[in-house]
C-alpha positions as CSV (number, residue, x, y, z in Angstrom):
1,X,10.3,-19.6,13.6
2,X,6.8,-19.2,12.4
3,X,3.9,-21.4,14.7
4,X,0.9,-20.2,12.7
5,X,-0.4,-18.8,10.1
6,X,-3.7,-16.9,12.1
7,X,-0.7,-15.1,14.1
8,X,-1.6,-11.5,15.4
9,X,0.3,-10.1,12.8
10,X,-1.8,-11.5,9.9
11,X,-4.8,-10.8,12.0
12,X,-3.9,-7.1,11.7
13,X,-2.8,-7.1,8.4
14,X,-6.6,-8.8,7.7
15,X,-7.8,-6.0,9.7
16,X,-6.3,-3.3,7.3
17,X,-8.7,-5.4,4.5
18,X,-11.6,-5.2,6.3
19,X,-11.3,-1.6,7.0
20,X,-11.3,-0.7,3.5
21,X,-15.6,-1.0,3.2
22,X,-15.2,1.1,6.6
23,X,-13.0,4.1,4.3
24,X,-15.1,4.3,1.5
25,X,-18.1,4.5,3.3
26,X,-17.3,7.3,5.1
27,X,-15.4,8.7,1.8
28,X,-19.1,8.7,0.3
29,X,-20.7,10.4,3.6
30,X,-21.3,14.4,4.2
31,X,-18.9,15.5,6.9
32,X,-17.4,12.0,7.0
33,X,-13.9,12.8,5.4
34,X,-12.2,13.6,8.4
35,X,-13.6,9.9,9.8
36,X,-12.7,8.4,6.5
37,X,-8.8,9.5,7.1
38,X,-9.0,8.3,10.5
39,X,-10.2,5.1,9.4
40,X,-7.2,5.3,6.6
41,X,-4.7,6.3,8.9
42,X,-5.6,3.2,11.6
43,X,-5.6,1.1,8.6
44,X,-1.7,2.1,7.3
45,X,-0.6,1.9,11.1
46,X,-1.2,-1.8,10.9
47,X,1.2,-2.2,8.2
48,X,3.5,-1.3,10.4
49,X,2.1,-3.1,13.7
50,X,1.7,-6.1,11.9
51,X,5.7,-6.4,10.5
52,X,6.7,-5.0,14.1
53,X,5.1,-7.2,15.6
54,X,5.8,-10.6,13.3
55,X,9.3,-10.1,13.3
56,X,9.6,-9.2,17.2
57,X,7.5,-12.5,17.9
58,X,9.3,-14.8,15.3
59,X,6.1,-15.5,13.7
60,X,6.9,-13.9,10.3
61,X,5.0,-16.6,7.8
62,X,4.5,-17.1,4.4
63,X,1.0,-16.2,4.5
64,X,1.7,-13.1,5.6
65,X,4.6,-12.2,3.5
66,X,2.0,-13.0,0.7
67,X,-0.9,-11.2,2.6
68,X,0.6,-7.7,3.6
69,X,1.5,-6.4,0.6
70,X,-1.7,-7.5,-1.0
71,X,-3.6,-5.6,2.0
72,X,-1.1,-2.5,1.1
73,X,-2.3,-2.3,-2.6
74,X,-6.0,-2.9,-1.9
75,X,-5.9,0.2,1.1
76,X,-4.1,2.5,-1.4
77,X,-5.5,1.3,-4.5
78,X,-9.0,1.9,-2.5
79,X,-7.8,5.4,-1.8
80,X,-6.4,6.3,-5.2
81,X,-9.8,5.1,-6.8
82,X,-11.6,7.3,-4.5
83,X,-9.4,10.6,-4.6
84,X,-9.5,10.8,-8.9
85,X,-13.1,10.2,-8.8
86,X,-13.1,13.2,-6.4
87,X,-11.0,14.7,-8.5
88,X,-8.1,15.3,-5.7
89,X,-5.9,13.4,-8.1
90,X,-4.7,13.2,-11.7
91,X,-6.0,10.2,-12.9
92,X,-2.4,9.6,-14.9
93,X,-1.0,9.9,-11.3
94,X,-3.0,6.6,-10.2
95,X,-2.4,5.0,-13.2
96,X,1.2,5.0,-13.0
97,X,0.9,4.0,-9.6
98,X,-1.7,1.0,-10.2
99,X,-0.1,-0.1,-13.5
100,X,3.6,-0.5,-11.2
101,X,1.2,-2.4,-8.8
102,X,-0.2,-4.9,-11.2
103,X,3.3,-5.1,-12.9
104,X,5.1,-6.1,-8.8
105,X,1.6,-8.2,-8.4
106,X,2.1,-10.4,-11.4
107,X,5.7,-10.6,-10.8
108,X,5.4,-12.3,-7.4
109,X,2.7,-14.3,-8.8
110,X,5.2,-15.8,-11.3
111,X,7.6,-16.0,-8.5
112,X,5.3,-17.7,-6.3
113,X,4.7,-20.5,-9.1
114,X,8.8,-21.2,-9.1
115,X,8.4,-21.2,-5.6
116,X,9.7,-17.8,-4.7
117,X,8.4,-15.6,-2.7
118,X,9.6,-11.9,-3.0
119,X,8.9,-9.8,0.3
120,X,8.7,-6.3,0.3
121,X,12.0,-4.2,0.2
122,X,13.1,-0.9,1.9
123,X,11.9,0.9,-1.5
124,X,8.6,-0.3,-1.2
125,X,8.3,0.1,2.6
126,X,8.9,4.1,1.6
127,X,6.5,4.0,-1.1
128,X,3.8,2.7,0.8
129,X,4.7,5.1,3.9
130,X,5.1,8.0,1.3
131,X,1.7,6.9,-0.6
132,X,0.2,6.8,2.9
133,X,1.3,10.2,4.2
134,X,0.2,11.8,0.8
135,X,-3.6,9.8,0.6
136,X,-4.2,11.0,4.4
137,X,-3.3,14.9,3.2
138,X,-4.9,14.9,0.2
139,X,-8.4,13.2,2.2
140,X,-7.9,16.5,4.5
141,X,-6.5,19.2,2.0
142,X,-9.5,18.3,-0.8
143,X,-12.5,19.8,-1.7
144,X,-14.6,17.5,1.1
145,X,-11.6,18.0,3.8
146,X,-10.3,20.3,6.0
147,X,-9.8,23.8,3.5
148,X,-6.9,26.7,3.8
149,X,-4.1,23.7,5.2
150,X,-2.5,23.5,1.7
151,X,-2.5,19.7,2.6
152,X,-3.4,18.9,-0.8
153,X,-0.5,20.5,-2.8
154,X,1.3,19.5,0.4
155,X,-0.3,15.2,-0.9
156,X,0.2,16.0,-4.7
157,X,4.0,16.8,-4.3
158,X,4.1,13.5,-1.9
159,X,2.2,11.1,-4.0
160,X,4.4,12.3,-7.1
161,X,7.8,11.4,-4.9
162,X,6.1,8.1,-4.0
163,X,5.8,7.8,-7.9
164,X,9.4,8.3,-8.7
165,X,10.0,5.4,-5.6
166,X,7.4,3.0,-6.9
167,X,9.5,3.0,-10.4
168,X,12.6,2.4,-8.5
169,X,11.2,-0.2,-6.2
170,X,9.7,-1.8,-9.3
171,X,12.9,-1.9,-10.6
172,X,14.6,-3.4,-7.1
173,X,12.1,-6.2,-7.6
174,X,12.5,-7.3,-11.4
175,X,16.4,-7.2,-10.5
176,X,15.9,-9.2,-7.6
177,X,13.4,-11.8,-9.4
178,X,16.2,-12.1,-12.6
179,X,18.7,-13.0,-10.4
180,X,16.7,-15.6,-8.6
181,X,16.1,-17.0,-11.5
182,X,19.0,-16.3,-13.5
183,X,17.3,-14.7,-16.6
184,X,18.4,-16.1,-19.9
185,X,20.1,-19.5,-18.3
186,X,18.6,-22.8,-19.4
């Protein structure tokens, strides 16, 4: 059972939030792309440090079933902003992907209000680890990364799969929300 809400597992997933300043900082810097994807990638291995650890220690808490996928869409959001105004992505690419975002994000909020809370799913778990994968080759396939690896077709290709899972994750989570709430019964 959960003890408290400051447990190291919502301490990490805070970390991955106060990394983000870290990431774009570096984004900005000469030279400092392969430091920004560091920071990136020690920033998406607390996502999943942090459930690993909350479920192994019996402190999963509300709090951070509210907090870590907020701290998820601010690291990749963060990313995506970043990479189209490098010009690594398509902005239609990142739209899709934020648009699903703030679709999942004002569905939980709704939920929340009934008293629901809607944790992550498997789907959702993939997109974020297939989002992750594709950000962290893209930062070292672009123009300001490492050049010759391919890595960025290699993070396009990825980041358009995590597309296709973020609709069907979407779709997971509005099924999931209608029948907690039985849609259309008074």
């Amino acid at each position: 059972m959960p003890t408290s809400n400051m447990s190291l597992a919502n301490l990490l997933t805070l970390a991955r939030v106060l990394l983000i300043p870290f990431f774009v900082f570096f984004f900005y810097q000469a030279g400092g792309a392969p430091v920004a994807a560091v920071i990136f990638l020690i920033a998406s291995l607390t996502d999943t440090l942090d459930g690993y650890l909350a479920r192994r220690r019996l402190e999963v808490t509300q709090l951070g079933k509210f907090m870590d996928p907020i701290a998820d869409k601010l690291l990749i959001l963060s990313a995506l902003f970043l990479l189209v105004g490098s010009g690594d992505v398509p902005a239609w690419m990142a739209i899709i992907i934020i648009g699903r975002e703030l679709a999942i994000t004002g569905l939980r909020a709704i939920a929340a209000v009934d008293g629901i809370v809607m944790a992550a799913e498997k789907a959702g778990k993939y997109k974020v680890v297939l989002q992750s994968i594709s950000i962290l080759c893209l930062l070292m396939g672009g123009p300001i990364g490492v050049q010759g690896l391919r890595l960025h077709e290699v993070g396009l290709l990825l980041l358009t799969l995590s597309m296709v899972v973020a609709v069907v994750s979407a779709w997971q989570y509005f099924i999931k929300f209608g029948q907690q709430i039985q849609w259309g019964n008074p």
